[in-house]
C-alpha angles and dihedrals in degrees: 000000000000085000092116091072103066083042110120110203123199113233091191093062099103088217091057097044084048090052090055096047086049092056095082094052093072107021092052092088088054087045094054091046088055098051096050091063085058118107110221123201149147104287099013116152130219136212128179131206126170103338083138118223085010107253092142090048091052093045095046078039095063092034092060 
């Protein structure tokens, strides 16, 4: 099951890199429900783990 870790996968194939670009596409709802749980206020501090290629992190970025 834990194949796709030893997988390499080749950036400069045009198909993966158009599998990348297409992620946010359907995982952006998730992402602004996510971001609307979040508490913001003056001082808070963000981590990321494993939010992929970081569009929460940009959006909770712009919004500190």
């Amino acid at each position: 099951m834990d194949n796709y870790l030893k997988t390499n996968y080749d950036l400069n194939n045009a198909e993966t890199v158009s599998v990348v670009d297409e992620l946010p596409l359907w995982s952006a709802p998730f992402g602004l429900r996510l971001l609307d749980k979040i508490k913001y206020k003056k001082n808070i501090t963000a981590f990321d783990i494993g939010s992929g290629l970081g569009f929460p992190l940009l959006e909770v970025a712009m919004r500190l």
